[in-house]
N, C-alpha and C positions, 0 to 999 in steps of 0.2 A: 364641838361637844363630844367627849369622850363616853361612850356606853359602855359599860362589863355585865357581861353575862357568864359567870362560873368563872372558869381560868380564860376567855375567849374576850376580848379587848376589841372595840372597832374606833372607828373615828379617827380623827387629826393625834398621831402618835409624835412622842419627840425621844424615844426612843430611850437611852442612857441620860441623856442631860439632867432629867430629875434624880436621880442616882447613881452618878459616872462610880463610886466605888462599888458597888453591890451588884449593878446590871448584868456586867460583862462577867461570864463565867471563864475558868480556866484561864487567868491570867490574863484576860480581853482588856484590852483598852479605849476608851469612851473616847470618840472621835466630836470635831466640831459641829457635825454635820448631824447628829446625836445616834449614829452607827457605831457597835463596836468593832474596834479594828483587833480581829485576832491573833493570835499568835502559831507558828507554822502547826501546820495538820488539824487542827481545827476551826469551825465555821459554824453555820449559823448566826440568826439575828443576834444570838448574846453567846455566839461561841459556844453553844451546850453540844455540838454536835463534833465529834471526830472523826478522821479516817483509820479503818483498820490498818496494823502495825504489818499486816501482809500485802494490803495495797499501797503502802507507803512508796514514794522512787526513791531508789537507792542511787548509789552514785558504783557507776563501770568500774571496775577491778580490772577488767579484763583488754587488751587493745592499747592500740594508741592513744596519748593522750591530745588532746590539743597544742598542750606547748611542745612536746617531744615532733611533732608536725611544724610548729614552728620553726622550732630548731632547725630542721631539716631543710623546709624550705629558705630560712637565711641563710644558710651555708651553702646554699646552691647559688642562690639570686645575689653576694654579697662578698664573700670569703671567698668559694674558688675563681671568680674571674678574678679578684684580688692576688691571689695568691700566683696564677696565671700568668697575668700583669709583670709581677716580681719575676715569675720566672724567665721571662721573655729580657726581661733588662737585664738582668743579673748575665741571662746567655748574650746577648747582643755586644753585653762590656767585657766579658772574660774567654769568651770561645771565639768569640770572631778577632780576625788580625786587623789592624789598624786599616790596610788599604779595603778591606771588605766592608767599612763600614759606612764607608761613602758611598749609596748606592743611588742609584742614578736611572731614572727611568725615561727611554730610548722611544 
């Protein structure tokens, strides 16, 4: 049994489901569960609450990024042994003379 006193509600709640368009403030969306699910920066039972636009996270300008890290590390772990590789065959087939390339270990 649901009791109201003023604006203050107790009892067995179901949340948005008696009102999934009206409940949810600021764009909220009425979940199954009869929770709104809100939309980024703001919260609350019905999304009435948000966070100030100075505590907001911003996204780094500054620095590496992750993928530029990537980058770098494929090019080490992938490409120069690669490249390496090539350079070793390419020397073994054109710098060394025919009888040097038989080698032989004594």
């Amino acid at each position: 049994m649901t009791k109201t006193t003023g604006t203050i509600t107790t009892g067995p709640s179901v949340g948005c489901l008696n009102q999934p368009n009206t409940y949810c403030q600021n764009s909220g969306k009425c979940g199954l569960n009869g929770n709104c699910i809100c939309k980024r920066f703001y919260f609350g039972s019905q999304c009435e609450l948000t966070i100030a636009a100075s505590e907001r996270a911003t996204l780094v300008t500054e620095g590496l990024s992750s993928g530029i890290i990537f980058l770098i590390c494929f090019l080490f772990i992938v490409v120069f042994p690669f490249l390496l590789y090539l350079f070793f065959v390419i020397c073994m087939r054109f710098c060394v003379t025919e009888g040097e390339r038989d080698l032989t270990w004594a």
